[in-house]
C-alpha positions as CSV (number, residue, x, y, z in Angstrom):
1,X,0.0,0.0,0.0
2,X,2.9,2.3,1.1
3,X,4.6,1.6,-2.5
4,X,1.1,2.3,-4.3
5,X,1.0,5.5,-2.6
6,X,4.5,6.9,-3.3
7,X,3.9,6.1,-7.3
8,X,0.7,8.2,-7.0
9,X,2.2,11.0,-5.3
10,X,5.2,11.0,-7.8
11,X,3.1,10.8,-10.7
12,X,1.1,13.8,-9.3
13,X,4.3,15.7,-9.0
14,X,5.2,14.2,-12.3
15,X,2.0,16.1,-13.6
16,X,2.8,19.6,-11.6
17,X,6.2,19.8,-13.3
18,X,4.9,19.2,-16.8
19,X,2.1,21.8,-16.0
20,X,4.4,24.3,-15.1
21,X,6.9,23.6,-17.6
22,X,4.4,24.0,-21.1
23,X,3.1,27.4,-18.6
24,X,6.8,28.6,-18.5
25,X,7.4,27.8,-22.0
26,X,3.9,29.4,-23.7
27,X,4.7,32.3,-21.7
28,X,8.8,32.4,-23.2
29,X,6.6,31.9,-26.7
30,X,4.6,34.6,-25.7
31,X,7.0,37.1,-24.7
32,X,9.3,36.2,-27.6
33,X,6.2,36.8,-29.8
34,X,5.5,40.0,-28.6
35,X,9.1,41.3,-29.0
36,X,9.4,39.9,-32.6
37,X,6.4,42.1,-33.1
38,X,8.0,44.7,-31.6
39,X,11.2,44.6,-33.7
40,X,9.1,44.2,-36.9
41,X,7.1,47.4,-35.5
42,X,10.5,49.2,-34.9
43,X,12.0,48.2,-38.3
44,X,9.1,49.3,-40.2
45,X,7.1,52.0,-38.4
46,X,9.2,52.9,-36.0
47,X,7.6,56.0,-34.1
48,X,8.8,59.4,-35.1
49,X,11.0,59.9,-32.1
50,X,13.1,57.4,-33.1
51,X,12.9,58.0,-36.4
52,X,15.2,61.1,-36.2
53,X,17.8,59.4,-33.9
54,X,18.1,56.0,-35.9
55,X,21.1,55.7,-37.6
56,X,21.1,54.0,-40.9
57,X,23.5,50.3,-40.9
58,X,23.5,50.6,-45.0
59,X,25.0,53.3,-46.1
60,X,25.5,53.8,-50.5
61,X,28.9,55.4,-51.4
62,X,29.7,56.6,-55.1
63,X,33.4,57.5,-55.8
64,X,33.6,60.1,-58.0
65,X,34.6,59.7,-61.5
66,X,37.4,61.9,-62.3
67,X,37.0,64.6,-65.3
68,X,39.7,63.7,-68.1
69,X,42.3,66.5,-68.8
70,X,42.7,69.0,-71.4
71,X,46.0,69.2,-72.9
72,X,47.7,70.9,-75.7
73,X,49.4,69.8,-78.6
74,X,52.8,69.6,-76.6
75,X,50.7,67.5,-73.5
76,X,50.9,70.5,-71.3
77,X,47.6,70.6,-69.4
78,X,45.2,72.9,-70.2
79,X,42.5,72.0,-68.1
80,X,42.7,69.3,-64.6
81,X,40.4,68.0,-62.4
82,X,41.6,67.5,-58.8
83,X,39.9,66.7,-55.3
84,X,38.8,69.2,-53.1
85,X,36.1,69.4,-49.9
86,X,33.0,71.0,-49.3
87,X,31.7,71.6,-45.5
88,X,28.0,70.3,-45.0
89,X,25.9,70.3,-41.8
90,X,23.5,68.0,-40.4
91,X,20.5,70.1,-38.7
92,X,18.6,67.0,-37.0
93,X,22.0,66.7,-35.5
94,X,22.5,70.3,-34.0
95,X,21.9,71.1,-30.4
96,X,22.8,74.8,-30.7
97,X,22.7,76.4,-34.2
98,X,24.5,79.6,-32.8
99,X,27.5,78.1,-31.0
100,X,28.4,75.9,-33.7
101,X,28.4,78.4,-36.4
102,X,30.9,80.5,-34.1
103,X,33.0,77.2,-34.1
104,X,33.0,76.9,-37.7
105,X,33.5,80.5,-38.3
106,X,37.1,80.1,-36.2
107,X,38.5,77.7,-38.7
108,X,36.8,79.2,-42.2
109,X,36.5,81.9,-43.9
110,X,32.6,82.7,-43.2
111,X,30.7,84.7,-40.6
112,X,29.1,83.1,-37.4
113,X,25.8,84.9,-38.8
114,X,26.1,83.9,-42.4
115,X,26.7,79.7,-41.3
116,X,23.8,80.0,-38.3
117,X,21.5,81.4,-41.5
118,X,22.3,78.4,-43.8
119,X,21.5,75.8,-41.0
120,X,18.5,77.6,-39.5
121,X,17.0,78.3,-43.2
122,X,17.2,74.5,-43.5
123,X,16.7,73.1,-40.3
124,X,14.2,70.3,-41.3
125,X,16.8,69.1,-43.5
126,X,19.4,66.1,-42.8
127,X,22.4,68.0,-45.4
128,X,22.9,71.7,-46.0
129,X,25.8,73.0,-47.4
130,X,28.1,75.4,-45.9
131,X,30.8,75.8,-47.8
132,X,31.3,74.6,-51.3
133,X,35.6,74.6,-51.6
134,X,37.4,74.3,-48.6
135,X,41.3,75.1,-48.3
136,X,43.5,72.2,-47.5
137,X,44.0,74.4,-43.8
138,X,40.5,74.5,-43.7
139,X,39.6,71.3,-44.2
140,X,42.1,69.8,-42.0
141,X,40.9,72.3,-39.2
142,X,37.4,71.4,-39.5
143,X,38.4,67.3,-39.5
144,X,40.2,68.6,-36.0
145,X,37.0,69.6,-34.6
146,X,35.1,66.4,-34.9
147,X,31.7,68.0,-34.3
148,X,29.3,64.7,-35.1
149,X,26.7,67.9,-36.9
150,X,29.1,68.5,-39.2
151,X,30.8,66.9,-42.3
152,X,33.1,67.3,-45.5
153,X,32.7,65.4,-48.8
154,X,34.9,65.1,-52.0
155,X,34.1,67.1,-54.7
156,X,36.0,68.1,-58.3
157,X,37.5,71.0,-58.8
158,X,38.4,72.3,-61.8
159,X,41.7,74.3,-62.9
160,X,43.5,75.9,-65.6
161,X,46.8,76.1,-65.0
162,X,48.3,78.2,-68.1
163,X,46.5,81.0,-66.9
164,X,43.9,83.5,-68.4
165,X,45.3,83.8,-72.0
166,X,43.6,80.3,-72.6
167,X,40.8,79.7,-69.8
168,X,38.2,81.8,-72.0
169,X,39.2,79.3,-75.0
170,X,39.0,76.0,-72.5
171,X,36.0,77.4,-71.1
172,X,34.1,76.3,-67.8
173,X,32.3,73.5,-65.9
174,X,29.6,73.9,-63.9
175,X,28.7,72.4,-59.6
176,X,28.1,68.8,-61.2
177,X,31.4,69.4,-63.4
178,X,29.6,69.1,-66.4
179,X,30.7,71.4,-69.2
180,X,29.2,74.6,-69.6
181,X,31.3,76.5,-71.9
182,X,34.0,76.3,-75.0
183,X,35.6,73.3,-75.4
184,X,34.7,72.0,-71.5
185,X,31.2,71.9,-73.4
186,X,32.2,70.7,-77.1
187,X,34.2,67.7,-75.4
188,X,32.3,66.8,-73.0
189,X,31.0,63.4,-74.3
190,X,34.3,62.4,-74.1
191,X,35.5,64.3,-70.4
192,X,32.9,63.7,-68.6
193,X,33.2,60.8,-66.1
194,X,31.2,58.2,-64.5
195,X,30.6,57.3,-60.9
196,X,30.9,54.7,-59.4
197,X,28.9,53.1,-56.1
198,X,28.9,50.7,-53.7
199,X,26.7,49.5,-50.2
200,X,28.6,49.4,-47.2
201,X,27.8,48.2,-44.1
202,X,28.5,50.2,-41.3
203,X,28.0,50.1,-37.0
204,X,26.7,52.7,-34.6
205,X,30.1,54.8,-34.6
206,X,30.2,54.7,-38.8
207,X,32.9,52.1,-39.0
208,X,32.9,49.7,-42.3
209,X,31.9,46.3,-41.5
210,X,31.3,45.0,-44.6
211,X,31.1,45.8,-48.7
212,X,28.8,43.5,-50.5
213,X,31.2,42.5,-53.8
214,X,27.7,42.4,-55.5
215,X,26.9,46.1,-55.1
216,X,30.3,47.1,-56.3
217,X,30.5,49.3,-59.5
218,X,33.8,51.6,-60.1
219,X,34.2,54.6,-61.3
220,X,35.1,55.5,-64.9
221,X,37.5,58.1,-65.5
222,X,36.7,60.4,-68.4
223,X,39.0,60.5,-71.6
224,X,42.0,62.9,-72.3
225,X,41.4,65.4,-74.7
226,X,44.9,66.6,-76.9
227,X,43.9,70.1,-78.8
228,X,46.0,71.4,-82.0
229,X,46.3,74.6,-79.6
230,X,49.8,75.5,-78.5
231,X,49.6,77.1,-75.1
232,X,53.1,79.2,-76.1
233,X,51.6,80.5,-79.3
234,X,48.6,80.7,-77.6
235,X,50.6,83.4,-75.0
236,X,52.4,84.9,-77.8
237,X,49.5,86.1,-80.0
238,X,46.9,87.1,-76.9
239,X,49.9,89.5,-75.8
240,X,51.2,90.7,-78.9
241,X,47.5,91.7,-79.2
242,X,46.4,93.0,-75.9
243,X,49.5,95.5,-76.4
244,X,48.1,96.4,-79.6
245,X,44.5,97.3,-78.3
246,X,46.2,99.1,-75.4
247,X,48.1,100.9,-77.5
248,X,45.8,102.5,-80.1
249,X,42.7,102.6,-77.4
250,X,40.9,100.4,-79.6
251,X,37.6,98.7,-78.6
252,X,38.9,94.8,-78.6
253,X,40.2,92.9,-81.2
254,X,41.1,89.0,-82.2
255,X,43.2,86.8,-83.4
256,X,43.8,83.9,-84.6
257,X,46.9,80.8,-85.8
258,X,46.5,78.3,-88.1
259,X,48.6,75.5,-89.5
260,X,47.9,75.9,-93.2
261,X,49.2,72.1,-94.2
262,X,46.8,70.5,-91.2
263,X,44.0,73.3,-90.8
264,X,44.9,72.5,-87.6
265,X,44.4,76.3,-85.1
266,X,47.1,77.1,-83.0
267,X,45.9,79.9,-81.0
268,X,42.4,81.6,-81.0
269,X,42.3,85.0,-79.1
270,X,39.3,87.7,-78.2
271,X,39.7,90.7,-76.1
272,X,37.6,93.3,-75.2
273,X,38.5,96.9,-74.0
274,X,36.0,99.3,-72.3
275,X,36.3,102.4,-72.8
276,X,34.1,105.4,-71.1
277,X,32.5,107.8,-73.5
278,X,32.8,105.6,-76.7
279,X,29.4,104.8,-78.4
280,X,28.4,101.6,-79.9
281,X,31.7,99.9,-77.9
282,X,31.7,95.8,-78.6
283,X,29.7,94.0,-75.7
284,X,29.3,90.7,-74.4
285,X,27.4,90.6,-71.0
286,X,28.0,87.3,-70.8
287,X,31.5,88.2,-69.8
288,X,30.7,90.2,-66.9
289,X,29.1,87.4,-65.1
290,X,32.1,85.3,-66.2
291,X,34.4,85.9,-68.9
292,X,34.7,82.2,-69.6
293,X,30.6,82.4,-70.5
294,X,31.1,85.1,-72.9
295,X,30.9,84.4,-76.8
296,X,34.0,83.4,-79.0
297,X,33.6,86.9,-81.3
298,X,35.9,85.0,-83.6
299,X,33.3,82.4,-84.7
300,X,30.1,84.9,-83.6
301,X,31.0,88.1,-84.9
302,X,31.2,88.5,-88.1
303,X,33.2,92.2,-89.8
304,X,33.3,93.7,-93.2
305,X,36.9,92.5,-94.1
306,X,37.6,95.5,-96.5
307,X,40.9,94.9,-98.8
308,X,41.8,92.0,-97.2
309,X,38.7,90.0,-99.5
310,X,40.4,91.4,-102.3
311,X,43.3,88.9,-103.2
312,X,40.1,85.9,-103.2
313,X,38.0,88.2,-105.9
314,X,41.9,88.6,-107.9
315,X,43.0,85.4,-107.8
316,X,39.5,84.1,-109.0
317,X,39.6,86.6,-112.1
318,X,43.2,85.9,-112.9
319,X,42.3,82.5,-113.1
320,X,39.1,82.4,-115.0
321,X,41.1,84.4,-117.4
322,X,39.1,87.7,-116.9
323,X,42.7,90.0,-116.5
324,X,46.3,89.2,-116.9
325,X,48.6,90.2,-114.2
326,X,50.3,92.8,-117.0
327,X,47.3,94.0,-118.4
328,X,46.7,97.8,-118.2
329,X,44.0,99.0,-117.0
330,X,42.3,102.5,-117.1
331,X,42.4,103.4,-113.1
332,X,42.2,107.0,-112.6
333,X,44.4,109.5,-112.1
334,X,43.3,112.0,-109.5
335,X,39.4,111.5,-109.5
336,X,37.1,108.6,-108.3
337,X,36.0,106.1,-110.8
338,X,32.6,105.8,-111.8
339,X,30.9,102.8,-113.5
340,X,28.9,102.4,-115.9
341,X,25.7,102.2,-113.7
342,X,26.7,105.7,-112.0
343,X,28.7,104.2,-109.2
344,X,31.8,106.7,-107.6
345,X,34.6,104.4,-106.3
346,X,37.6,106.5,-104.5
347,X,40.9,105.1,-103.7
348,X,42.8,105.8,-101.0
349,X,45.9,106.7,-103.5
350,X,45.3,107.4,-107.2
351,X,47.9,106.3,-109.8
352,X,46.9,106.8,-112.8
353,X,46.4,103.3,-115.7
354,X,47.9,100.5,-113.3
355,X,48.1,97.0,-113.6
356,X,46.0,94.2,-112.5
357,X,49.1,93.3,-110.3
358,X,49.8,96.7,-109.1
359,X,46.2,97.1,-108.5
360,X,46.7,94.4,-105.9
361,X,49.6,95.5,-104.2
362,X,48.3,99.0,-104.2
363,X,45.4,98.2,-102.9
364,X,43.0,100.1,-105.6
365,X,39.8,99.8,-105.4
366,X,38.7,101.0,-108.8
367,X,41.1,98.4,-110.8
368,X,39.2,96.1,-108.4
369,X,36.0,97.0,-109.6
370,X,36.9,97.3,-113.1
371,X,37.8,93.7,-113.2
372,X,34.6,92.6,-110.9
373,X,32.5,93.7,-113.7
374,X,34.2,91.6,-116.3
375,X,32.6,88.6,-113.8
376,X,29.2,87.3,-114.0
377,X,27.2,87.7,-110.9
378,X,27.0,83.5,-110.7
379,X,30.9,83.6,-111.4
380,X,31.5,86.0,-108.5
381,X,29.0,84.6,-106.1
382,X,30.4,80.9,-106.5
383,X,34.1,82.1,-106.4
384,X,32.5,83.1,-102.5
385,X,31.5,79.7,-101.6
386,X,34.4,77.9,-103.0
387,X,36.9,79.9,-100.2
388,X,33.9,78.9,-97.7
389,X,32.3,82.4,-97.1
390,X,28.7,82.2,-96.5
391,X,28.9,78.8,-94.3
392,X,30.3,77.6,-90.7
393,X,34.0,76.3,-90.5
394,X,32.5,73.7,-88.1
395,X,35.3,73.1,-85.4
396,X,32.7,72.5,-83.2
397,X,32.7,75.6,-80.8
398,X,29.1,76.6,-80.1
399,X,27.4,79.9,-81.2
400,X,29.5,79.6,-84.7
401,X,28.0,82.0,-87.6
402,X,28.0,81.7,-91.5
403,X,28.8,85.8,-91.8
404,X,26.7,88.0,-94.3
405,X,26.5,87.8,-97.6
406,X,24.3,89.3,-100.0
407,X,21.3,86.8,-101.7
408,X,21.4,85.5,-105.2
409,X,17.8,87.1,-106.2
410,X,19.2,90.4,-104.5
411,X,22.8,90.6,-105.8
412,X,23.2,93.7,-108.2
413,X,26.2,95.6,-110.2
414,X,26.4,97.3,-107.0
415,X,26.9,93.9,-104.7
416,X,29.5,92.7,-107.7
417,X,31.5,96.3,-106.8
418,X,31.1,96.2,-103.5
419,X,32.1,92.6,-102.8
420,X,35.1,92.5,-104.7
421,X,36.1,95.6,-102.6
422,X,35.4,93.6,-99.5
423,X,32.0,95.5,-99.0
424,X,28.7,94.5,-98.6
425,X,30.0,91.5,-97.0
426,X,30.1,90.6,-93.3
427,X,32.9,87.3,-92.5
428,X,34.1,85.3,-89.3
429,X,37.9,85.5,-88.2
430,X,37.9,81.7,-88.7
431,X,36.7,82.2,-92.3
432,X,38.7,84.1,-93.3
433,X,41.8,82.8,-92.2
434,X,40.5,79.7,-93.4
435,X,40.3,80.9,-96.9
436,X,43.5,82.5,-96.6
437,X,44.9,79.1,-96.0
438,X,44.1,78.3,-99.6
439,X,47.4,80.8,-100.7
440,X,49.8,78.7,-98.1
441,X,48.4,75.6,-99.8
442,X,47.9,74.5,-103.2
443,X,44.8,76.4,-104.0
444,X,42.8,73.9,-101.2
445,X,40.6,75.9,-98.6
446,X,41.0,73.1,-95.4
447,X,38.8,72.2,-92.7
448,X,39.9,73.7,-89.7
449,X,40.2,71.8,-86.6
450,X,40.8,72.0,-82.5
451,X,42.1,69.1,-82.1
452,X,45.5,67.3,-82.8
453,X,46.0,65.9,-86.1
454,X,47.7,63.1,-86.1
455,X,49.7,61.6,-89.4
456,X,47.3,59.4,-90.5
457,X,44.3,61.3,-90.1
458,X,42.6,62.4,-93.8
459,X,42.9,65.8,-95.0
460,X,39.2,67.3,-95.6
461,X,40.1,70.2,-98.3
462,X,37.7,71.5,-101.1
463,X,39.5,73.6,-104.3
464,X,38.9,76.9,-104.6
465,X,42.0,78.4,-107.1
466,X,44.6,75.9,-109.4
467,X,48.2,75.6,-107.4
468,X,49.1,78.0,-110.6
469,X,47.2,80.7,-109.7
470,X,47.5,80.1,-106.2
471,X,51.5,80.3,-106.5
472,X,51.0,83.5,-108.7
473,X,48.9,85.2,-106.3
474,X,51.2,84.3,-103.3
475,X,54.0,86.0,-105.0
476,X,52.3,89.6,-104.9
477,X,51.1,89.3,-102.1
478,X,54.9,89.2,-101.3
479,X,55.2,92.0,-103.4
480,X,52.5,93.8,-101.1
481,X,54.7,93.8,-98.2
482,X,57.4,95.2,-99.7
483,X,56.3,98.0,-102.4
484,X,52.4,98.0,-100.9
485,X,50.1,98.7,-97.7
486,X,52.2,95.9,-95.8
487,X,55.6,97.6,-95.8
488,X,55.1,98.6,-91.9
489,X,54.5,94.6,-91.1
490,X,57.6,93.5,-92.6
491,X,59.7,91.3,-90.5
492,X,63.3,91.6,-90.4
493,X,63.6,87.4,-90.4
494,X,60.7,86.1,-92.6
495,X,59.4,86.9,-95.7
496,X,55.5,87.1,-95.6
497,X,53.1,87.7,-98.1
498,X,50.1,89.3,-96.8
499,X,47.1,91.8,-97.3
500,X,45.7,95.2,-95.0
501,X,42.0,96.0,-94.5
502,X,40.7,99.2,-93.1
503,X,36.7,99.3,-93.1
504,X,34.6,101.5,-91.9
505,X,33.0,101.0,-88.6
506,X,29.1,100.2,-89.6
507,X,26.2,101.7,-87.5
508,X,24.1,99.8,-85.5
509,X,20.8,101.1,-86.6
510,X,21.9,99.5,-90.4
511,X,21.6,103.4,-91.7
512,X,25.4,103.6,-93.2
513,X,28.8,103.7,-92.0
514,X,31.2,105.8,-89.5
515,X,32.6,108.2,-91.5
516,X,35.6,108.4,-88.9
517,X,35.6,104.9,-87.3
518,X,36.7,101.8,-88.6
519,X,37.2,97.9,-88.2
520,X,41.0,97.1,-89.1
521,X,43.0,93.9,-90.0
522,X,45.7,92.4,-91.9
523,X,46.3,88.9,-92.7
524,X,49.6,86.8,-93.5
525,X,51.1,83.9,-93.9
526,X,55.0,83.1,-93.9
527,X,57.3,82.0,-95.2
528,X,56.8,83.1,-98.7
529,X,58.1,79.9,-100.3
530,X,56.7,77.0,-97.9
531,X,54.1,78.6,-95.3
532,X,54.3,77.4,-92.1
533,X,51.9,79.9,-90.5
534,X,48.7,81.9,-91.3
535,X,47.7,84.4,-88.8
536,X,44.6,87.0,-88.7
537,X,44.4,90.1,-86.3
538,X,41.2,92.2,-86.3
539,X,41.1,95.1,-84.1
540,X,38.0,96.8,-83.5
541,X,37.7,100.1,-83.7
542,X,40.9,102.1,-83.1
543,X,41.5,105.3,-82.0
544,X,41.7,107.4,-85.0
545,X,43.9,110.0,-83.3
546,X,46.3,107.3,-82.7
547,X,46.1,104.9,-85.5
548,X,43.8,103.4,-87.9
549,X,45.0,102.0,-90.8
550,X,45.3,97.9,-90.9
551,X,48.5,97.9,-92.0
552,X,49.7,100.4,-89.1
553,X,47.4,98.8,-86.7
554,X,46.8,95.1,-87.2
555,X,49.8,94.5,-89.6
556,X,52.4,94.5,-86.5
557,X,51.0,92.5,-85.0
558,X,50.4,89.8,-87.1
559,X,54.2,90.1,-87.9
560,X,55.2,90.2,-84.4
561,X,53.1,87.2,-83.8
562,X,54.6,85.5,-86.8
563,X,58.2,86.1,-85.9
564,X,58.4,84.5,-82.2
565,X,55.9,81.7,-83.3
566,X,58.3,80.6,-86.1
567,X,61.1,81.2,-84.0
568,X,59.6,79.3,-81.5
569,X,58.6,76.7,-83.9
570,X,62.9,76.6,-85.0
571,X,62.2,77.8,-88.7
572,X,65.1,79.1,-89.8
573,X,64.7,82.7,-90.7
574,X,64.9,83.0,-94.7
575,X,65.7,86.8,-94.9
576,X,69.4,85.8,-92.8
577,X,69.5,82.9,-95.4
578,X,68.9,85.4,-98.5
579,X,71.9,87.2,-96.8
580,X,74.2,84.6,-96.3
581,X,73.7,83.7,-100.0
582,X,74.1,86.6,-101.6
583,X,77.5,87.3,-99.2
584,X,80.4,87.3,-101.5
């Protein structure tokens, strides 16, 4: 009986335990429950209170893509991307707006007031910038403070080192480093880098704990971009010219250096000089804001050309077999010429019966017209488009224009005068030096280009004149810097061959002309038996007081320009070899 009753009494216990035991584990079960309901609550509606103090385990990174560089034909850099810091604040973060903008304001440049405004303004935010460029001593005091508010990031910062006399060329990029302007914007398919990313894992105090391989995706650096610029020629001509404008109190000018064999441009320059009490002054408000914004007036701004059009209309007369070089013709003595159709055509000098050569290197403006009538008005107008007048060069800079030139159903005797005067005709630096490029050639007008020709690259050249004619018409131009109106832009080491312009200064309102203002140029290439160089200075209105004549203005320059590139570029000076062969 007592054994009977032990078993019982251990089976009830038995029971107790097992009773207890599924109590104490439902209740585990319970309580687990309800926490794993809590953490599910937390992770996806967490309340807002700790919504603004969680902190985020997964944090997405993207290196930046670096911006390729810019360099000239040599390699020198033109244009660089490198790394700099910008200062950012978290406002959820800040306890005290006002004392920690009088920390920051110890270690950067920028008021306590103006740093409190920029986080107060945007205190709902989790990012406001405070400073978009930091100085290395800046940023390394700021990284000394280690405020948990506040932060720096890597941004790209974009630098020209060869100075101002090519940044307005290169152009500008804008806060994404995207290209905005000049050749930043033309090249920027093929600057423009990509950037990367990747998901880190991270603890409470921001330390990496882990990067997924997965999530991984690098940067791409942009490409290199080699220009046919020379960043020494490039010096030497916006010098040579800034002198020029100084010194005749002009209103800007340009110019510009090509390679005739390549079409390839050397050096591309636009100024502008301001000058109080000056009407109708060249503008560009673009500049003001930043002079790398403003327009390229070599490409936009098209000028009557004056005499320098004339070698195109002789060459394409000579050729058609219109006038002979020798041929006589009845220019006046002392008295303007007057056409047929009632026209008065003055000359600067008269001479009496010239030549259709002297008439070149004198610059006459009646022989010009009397042989411009002996053209058909198709004849005339096509000689224009074969030396690419009327029509973009295309090297790709924005804003380019195709100039001014008079319509087919509107040309008259008086557009066939005027034109071959260089007249009633409006043309871009680059097209004209591009057509000049046709005299240094073989009679081939060439497509200019910016960037780097390399040797195998084609040659893209349309005809405008035979290599006869063209070599015929190079000589006089010789000619005219010896006995014409380029006699004060001879050099002392090359022999150039070259042409003046002097036009006058058109009005604004399109009702006539300046009688006392003009545009002025001249326009060269050397040497005279294998042309290395072709350069084009405009100067835009010049003092008259001073100087206004291309020749006196503009023709220095160009020569100027001419000698120390083709010093620079070690061709021998062929006036000291004339002399050494003609020593006895």
């Amino acid at each position: 009986m007592i054994c009977k009753s032990s078993q019982h009494m251990m089976n009830e216990d038995n029971s107790k335990v097992t009773k207890v035991s599924i109590a104490l584990v439902l209740a585990v079960c319970g309580f687990m429950s309800a926490a794993m309901y809590k953490v599910a609550e937390l992770k996806f509606d967490p309340p807002q209170e700790l919504q603004a103090l969680a902190v985020h385990t997964n944090t997405r990174t993207e290196p930046i893509g670096n911006r390729g560089q810019i360099l000239d034909r040599e390699g020198r850099i033109l244009a660089i991307s490198t790394v700099g810091y910008k200062l950012f604040v978290d406002p959820s973060l800040v306890d005290d707006p006002e004392e920690l903008a009088f920390d920051l304001s110890n270690v950067i440049d920028m008021s306590p007031a103006e740093i409190e405004l920029k986080i107060r303004q945007r205190a709902h935010t989790k990012y406001v910038v405070i400073k978009n460029l930091l100085s290395r001593e800046e940023t390394a005091k700021v990284q000394a403070l280690k405020l948990r508010p506040v932060g720096i990031q890597q941004r790209l910062v974009r630098t020209n080192p060869q100075g101002e006399s090519c940044e307005k060329l290169i152009g500008l990029v804008g806060t994404e480093h995207s290209g905005l302007a000049g050749l930043e914007h033309t090249f920027e398919h093929d600057l423009s880098g990509e950037a990367g990313e990747f998901v880190r894992l991270k603890d409470s105090r921001n330390r990496t704990l882990w990067v997924s391989p997965e999530d991984y995706v690098p940067s791409k650096q942009g490409q290199d971009i080699q220009l046919s610029l020379d960043v020494v020629i490039q010096n030497i001509a916006t010098t040579h010219l800034q002198d020029a404008i100084l010194g005749c109190n002009a209103g800007g000018g340009r110019i510009v250096v090509v390679k005739p064999s390549t079409g390839e441009i050397l050096a591309m320059a636009d100024l502008l000089n301001p000058r109080e009490g000056w009407s109708q002054q060249p503008t560009d408000p673009q500049r003001e804001i930043d002079s790398r914004l403003g327009r390229n007036r070599c490409l936009t701004d098209p000028y009557e050309p004056g005499s320098t059009f004339k070698p195109f209309v002789w060459s394409v007369a000579t050729e058609l077999g219109l006038a002979t070089p020798e041929e006589m013709l009845d220019t006046p003595s002392g008295t303007p010429y007057r056409t047929p159709f009632g026209r008065s055509i003055r000359d600067a000098h008269y001479y009496g019966p010239s030549s259709w050569e002297k008439v070149l290197i004198k610059s006459m403006n009646s022989g010009m017209a009397i042989v411009a009538q002996r053209l058909s008005h198709q004849q005339l107008q096509t000689a224009v488009d074969d030396f690419g007048f009327g029509k973009p060069t295309r090297i790709g800079l924005g804003g380019e224009t195709r100039g001014i030139i008079t319509s087919a159903t509107k040309w008259s005797d008086y557009t066939q005068t005027s034109v071959a005067m260089g007249h009633e005709i409006a043309v871009t630096p680059l097209q004209m030096v591009q057509a000049f490029c046709a005299f240094a050639r073989d009679g081939t007008v060439p497509q200019l280009k910016l960037s780097l020709h390399e040797p195998n690259d084609p040659m893209i050249v349309r005809k405008a004149i035979s290599p006869e004619t063209t070599e015929l018409t190079r000589t006089i131009l010789g000619k005219v810097m010896t006995d014409g109106t380029g006699r004060k832009a001879q050099s002392e080491f090359y022999e150039l061959f070259g042409k003046s312009g002097t036009a006058q200064l058109p009005k604004q309102d399109s009702r006539g002309y300046f009688e006392d203002r003009y545009i002025s140029s001249f326009i060269a290439g050397a040497p005279l038996q294998d042309p290395e160089l072709v350069v084009l200075c405009v100067i835009d209105d010049p003092d008259r007081k001073i100087a206004h004549y291309g020749g006196t203005v503009a023709g220095p320059v160009v020569r100027n320009v001419m000698d120390d590139a083709l010093k620079y570029l070690g061709v021998r000076p062929t006036k000291e070899i004339v002399a050494q062969v003609s020593a006895p």
